[in-house]
NUVEX-755827 format. One record per residue (C-alpha): residue number from 1; residue in three letters; x, y, z. Coordinates in Angstrom, 1 decimal, m for minus. Layout:
N
NUM, ALA, X, Y, Z
...
***
This chain:
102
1, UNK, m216.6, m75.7, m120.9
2, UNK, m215.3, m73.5, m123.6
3, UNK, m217.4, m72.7, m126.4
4, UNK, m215.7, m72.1, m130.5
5, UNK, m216.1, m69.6, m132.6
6, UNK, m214.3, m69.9, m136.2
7, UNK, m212.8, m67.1, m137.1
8, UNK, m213.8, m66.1, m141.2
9, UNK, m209.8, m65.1, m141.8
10, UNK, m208.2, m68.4, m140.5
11, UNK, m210.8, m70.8, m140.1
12, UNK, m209.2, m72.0, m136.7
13, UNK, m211.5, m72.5, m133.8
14, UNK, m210.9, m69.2, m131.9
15, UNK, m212.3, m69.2, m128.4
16, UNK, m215.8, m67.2, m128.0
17, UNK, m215.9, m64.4, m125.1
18, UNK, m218.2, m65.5, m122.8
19, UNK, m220.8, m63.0, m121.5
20, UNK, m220.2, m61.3, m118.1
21, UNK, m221.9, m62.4, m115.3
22, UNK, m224.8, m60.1, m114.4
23, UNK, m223.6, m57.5, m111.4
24, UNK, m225.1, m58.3, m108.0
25, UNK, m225.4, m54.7, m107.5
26, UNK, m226.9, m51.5, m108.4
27, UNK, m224.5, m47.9, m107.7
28, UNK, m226.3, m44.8, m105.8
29, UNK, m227.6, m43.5, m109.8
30, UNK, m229.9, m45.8, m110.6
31, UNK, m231.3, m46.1, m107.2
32, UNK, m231.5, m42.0, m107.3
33, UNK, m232.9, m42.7, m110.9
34, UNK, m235.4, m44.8, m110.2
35, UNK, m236.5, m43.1, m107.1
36, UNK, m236.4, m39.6, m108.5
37, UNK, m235.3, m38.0, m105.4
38, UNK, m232.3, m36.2, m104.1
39, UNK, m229.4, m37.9, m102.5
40, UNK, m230.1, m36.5, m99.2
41, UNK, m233.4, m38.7, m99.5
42, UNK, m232.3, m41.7, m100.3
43, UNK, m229.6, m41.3, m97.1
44, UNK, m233.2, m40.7, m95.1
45, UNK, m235.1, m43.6, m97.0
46, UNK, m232.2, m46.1, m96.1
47, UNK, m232.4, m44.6, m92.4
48, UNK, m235.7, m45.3, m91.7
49, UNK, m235.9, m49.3, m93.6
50, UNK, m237.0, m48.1, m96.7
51, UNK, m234.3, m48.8, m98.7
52, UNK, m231.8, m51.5, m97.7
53, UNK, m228.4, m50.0, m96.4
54, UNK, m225.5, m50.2, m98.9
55, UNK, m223.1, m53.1, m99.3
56, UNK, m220.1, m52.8, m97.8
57, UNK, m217.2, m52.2, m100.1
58, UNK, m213.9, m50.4, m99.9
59, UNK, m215.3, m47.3, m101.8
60, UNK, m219.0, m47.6, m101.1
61, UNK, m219.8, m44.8, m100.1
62, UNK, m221.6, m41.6, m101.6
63, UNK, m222.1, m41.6, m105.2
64, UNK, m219.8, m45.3, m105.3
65, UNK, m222.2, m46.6, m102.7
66, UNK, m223.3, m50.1, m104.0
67, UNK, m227.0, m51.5, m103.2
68, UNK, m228.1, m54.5, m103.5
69, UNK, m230.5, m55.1, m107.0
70, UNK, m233.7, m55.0, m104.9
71, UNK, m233.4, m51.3, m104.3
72, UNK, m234.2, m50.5, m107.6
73, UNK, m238.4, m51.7, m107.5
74, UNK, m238.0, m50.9, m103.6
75, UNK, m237.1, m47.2, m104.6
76, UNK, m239.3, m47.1, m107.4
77, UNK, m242.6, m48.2, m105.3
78, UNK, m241.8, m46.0, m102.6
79, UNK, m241.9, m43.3, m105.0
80, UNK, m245.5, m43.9, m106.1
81, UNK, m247.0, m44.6, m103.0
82, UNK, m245.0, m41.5, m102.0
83, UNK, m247.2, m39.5, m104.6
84, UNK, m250.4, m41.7, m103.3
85, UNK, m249.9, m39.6, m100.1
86, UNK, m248.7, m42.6, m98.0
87, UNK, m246.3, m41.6, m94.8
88, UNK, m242.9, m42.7, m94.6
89, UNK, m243.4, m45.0, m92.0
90, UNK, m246.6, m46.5, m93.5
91, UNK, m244.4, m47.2, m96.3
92, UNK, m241.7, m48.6, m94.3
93, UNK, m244.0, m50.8, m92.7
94, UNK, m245.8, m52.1, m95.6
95, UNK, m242.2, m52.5, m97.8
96, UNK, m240.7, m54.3, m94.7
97, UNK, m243.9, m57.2, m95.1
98, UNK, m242.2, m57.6, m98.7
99, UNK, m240.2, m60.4, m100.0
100, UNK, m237.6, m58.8, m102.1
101, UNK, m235.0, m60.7, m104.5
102, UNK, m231.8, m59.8, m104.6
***
């Protein structure tokens, strides 16, 4: 289905750009970002189930490392119960009883 924009020099129907589809994916920044710890944590997060692991992709890794969009609120809660004093693994524990949307 296209949708028709007229355009105000011609007035000819000109096709309108469609909006891109939302990204199914968040990069290692905005997980770092929203975590507000260093890279070497996140790596340990992921390790222990605190994060899910990256999606596979051919340059996923590092910095280009793509996670899904649930890491985001998953990083971001770990953080603050983190600063409540909880232990990793109590936090791993309780964030694995979670239903997350990706």
């Amino acid at each position: 289905m296209r949708t028709w924009a007229f355009s105000a020099y011609t007035c000819l129907p000109v096709p309108r750009r469609l909006p891109k589809p939302r990204r199914t994916f968040v990069v290692t920044e905005e997980v770092l970002k929203a975590a507000g710890v260093s890279f070497v944590t996140l790596r340990e997060w992921v390790r222990r189930g605190i994060i899910p692991e990256p999606i596979e992709s051919p340059r996923g890794r590092g910095n280009m490392a793509k996670y899904p969009r649930s890491a985001v609120p998953r990083a971001d809660l770990a953080r603050r119960l983190r600063d409540d004093r909880w232990t990793l693994d109590k936090i791993a524990e309780y964030l694995k009883s979670l239903t997350w949307e990706d």
